[in-house]
C-alpha positions as CSV (number, residue, x, y, z in Angstrom):
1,X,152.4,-51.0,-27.2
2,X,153.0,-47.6,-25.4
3,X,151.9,-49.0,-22.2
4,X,153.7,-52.4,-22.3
5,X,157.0,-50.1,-23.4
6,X,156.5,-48.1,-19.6
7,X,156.6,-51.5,-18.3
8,X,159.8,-52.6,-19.5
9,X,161.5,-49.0,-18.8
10,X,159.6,-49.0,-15.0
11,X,160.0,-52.4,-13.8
12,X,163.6,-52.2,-13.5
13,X,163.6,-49.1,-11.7
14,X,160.9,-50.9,-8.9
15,X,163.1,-53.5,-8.8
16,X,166.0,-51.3,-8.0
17,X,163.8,-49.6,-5.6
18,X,163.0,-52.5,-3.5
19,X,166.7,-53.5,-3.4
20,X,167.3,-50.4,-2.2
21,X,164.8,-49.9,0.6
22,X,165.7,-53.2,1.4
23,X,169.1,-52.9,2.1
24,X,168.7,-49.4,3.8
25,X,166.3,-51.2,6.1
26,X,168.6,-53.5,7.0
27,X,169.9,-53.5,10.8
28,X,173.4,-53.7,11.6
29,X,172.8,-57.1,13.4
30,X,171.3,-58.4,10.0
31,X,174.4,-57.1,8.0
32,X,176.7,-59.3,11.2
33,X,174.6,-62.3,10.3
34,X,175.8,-61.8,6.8
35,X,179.3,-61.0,7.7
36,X,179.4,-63.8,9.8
37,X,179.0,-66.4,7.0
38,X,182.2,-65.1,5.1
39,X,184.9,-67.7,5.5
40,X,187.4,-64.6,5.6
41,X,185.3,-63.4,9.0
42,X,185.2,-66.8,10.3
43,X,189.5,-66.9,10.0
44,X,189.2,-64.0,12.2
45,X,188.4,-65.9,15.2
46,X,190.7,-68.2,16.8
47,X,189.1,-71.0,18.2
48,X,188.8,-70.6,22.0
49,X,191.5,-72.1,24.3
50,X,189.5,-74.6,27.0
51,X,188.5,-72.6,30.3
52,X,186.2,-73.8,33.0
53,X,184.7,-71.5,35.2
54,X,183.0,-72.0,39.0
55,X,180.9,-69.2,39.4
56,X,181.2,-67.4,42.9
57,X,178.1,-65.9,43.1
58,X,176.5,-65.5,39.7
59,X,173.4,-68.1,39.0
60,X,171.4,-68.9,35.7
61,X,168.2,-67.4,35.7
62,X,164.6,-68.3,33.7
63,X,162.4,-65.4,32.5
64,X,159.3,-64.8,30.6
65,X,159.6,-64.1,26.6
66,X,157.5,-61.9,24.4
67,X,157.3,-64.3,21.7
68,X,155.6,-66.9,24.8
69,X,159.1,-68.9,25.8
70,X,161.4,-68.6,28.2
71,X,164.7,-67.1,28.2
72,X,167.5,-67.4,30.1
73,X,170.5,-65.5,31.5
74,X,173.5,-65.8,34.1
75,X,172.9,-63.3,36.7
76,X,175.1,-61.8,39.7
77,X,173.5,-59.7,41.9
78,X,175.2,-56.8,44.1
79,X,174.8,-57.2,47.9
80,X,172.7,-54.6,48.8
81,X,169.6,-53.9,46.6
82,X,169.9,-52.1,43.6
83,X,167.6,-50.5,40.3
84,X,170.8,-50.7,38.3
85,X,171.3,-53.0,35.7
86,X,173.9,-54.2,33.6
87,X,173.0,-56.5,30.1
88,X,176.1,-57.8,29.0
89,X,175.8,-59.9,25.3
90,X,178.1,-62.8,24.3
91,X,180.1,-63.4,21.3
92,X,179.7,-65.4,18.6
93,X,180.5,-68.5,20.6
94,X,177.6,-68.0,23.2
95,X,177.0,-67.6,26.6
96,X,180.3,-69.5,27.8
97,X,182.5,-69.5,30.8
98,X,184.5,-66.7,29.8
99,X,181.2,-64.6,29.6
100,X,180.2,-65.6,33.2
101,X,183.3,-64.8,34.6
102,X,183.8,-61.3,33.0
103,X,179.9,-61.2,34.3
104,X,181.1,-61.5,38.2
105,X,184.1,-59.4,37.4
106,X,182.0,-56.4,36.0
107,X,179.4,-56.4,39.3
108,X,182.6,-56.6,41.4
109,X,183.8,-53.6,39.9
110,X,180.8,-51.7,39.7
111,X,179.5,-52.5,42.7
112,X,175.9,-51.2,42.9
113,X,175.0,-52.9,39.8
114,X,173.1,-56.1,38.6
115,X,174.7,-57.7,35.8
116,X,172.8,-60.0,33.6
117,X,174.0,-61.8,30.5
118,X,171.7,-62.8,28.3
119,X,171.8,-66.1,26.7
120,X,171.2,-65.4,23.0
121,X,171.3,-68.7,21.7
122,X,169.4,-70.5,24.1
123,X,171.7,-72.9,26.1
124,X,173.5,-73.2,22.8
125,X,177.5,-72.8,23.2
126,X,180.4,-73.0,20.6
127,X,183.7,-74.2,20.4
128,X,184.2,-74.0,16.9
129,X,183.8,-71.5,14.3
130,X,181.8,-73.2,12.2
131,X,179.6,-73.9,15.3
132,X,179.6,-70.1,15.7
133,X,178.5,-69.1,12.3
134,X,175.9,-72.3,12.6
135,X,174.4,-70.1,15.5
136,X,175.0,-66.8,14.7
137,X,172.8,-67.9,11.7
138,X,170.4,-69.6,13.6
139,X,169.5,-66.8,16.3
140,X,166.9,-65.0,14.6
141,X,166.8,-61.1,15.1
142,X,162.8,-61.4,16.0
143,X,164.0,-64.0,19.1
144,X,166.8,-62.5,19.9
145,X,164.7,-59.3,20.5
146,X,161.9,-61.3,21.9
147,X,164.5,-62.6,24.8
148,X,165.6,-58.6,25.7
149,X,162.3,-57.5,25.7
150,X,162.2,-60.0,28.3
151,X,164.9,-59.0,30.2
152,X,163.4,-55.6,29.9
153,X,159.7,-56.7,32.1
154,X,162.2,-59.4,34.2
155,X,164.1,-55.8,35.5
156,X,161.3,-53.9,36.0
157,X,160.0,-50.8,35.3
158,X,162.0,-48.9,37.8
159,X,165.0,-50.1,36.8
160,X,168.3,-48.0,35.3
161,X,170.2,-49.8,32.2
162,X,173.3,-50.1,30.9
163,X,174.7,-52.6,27.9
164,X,177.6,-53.4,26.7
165,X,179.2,-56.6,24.6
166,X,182.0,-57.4,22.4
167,X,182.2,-58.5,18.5
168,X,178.5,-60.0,17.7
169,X,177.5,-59.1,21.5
170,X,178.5,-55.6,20.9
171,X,176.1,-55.2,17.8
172,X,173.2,-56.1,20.1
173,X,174.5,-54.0,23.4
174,X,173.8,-50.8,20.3
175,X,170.7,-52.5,19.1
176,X,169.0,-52.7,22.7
177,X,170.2,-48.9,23.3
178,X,168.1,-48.4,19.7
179,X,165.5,-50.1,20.7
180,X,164.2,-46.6,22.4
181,X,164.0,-47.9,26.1
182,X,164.3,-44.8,28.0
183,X,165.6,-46.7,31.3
184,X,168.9,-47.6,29.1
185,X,171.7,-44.8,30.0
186,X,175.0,-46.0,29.1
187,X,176.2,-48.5,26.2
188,X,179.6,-49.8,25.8
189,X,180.5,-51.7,22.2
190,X,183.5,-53.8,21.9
191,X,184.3,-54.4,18.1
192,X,180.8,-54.7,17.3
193,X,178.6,-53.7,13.7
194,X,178.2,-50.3,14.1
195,X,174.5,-49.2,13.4
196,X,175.1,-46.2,10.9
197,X,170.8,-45.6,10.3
198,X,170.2,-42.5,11.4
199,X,166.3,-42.8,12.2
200,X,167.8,-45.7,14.4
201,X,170.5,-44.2,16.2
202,X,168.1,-41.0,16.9
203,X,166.2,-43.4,19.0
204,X,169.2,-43.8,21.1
205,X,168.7,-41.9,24.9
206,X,172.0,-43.0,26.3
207,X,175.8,-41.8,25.2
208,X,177.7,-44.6,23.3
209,X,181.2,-46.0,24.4
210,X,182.9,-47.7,21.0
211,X,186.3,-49.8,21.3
212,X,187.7,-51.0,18.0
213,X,190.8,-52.7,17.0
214,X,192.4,-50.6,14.2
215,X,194.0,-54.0,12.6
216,X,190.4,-55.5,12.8
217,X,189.2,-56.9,9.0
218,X,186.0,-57.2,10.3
219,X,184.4,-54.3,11.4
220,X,187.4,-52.0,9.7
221,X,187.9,-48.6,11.0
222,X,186.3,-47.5,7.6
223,X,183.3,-48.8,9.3
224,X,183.8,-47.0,12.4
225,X,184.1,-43.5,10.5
226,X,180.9,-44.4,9.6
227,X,179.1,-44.7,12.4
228,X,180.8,-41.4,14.0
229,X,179.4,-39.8,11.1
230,X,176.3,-41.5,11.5
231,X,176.3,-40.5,15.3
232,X,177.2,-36.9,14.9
233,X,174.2,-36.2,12.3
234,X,171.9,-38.1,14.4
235,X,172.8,-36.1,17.3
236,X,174.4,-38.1,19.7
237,X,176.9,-38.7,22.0
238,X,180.0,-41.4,20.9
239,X,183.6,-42.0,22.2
240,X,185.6,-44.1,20.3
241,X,188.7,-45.6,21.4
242,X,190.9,-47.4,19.0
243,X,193.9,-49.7,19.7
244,X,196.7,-51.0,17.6
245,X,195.2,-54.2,17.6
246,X,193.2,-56.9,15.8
247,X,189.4,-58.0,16.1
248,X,188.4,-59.6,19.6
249,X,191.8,-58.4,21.3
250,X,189.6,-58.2,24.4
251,X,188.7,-61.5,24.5
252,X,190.8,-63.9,27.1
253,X,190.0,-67.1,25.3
254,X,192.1,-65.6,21.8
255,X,195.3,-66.7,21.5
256,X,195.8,-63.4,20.4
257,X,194.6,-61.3,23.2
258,X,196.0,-58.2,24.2
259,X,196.1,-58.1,27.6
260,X,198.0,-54.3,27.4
261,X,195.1,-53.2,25.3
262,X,191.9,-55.4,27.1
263,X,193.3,-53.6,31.0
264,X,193.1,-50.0,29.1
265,X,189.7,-50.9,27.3
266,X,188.1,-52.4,30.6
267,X,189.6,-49.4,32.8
268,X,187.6,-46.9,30.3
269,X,184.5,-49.2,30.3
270,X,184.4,-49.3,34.5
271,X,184.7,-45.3,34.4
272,X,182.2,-44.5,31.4
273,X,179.7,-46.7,33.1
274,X,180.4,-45.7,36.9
275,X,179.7,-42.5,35.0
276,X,176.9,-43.0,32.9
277,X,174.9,-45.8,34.9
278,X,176.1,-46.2,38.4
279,X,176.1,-42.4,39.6
């Protein structure tokens, strides 16, 4: 009776237990997938206007996975040879035209640098929100590190990294700089879910650039305390920028783009990473 009586008092508290590990284990990409399926999230995003894109001198590219597929990516190459390297991650809505062409506008700018953009859907592209969260939810975190691990062996081991993306892009530019890669030196987050693990974030071996909208209902700028706070115990190096502005201001295809606030944001991103990964 005694021992069936610790049962009932222990069990509960295992139960409790595992919850908790389980949600203290969780990544801040998991916790986007998650946010992502809230209809209140999804109203966020304005669906994108129509853009077509000819790329100038940017070409899709194949690559070897660790899981045993292939992966793929848009790539623009600088003229002269280079071991820099920039990964740039999509939005929600995929690897679309919008992407390539801030992907030829970013190695313009920088110069000495490879950019690649990595395809996290697979060839998979959205024009709808509810294709978006169909995708988001379908891009699962073991493939989606699978393809940057093969980015990773497709740069080479010489190579110097930088990351950077914007709302579910910019959750992944932080998660590769986690991922404890030594080559990575600079990482730029647009709007992104800040990763607020510290045994994560002390993994981290480049300085973190973090632009938020402080209208954003997504990834609030409660959120973004957190992660400074996160940041600063862990040790390492963040600069925030906020802007009077909602979520995905940077983002051409929103009606609702801030073109005031996107010129600042990119003028900051070109000098942290001419700092940080070019130099």
């Amino acid at each position: 009776m005694k021992t069936l009586l610790v049962l009932v008092l222990f069990l509960p508290l295992m139960v409790l237990a595992q919850a908790t590990k389980s949600c203290c284990s969780t990544t801040a990409t998991e916790q986007f997938v998650m946010l992502a399926s809230d209809e209140k999230f999804k109203a966020l995003h304005d669906e994108p206007n129509p853009f077509t894109f000819a790329p100038e001198r940017g070409k899709f590219v194949m690559f070897k996975t660790s899981d045993g597929k292939d992966g793929r990516a848009f790539e623009v190459n600088a003229a002269a040879k280079t071991d820099r390297y920039l990964f740039v991650f999509h939005e929600w809505w995929g690897l679309n035209d919008y992407i390539q062409q801030e992907a030829e506008k970013l190695q313009k700018d920088l110069k000495n640098v490879n950019v690649l953009a990595l395809d996290l859907y697979d060839s998979k592209v959205a024009t709808t929100r509810e294709d978006a969260m169909k995708y988001v939810g379908e891009a699962k975190q073991e493939r989606v590190r699978a393809i940057i691990n093969g980015a990773f062996d497709y740069v080479g081991a010489k190579a110097r990294i930088g990351t950077i993306g914007w709302c579910y892009g910019g959750g992944w530019s932080l998660q590769t700089a986690t991922m404890g890669d030594r080559r990575v030196s600079a990482c730029v987050v647009y709007y992104g879910m800040p990763e607020t693990d510290i045994q994560r974030l002390k993994s981290l071996h480049a300085p973190v650039l973090g632009i938020f909208g402080e209208q954003d209902k997504g990834i609030t700028p409660a959120k973004v305390k957190e992660f400074e706070a996160a940041m600063k115990k862990a040790g390492k190096t963040l600069t925030v920028k906020m802007y009077d502005a909602d979520h995905a201001f940077a983002n051409p295809s929103n009606p609702k783009h801030d073109t005031a606030a996107t010129a600042d944001a990119y003028r900051r991103t070109v000098a942290f990473l001419q700092k940080n990964l070019v130099k």
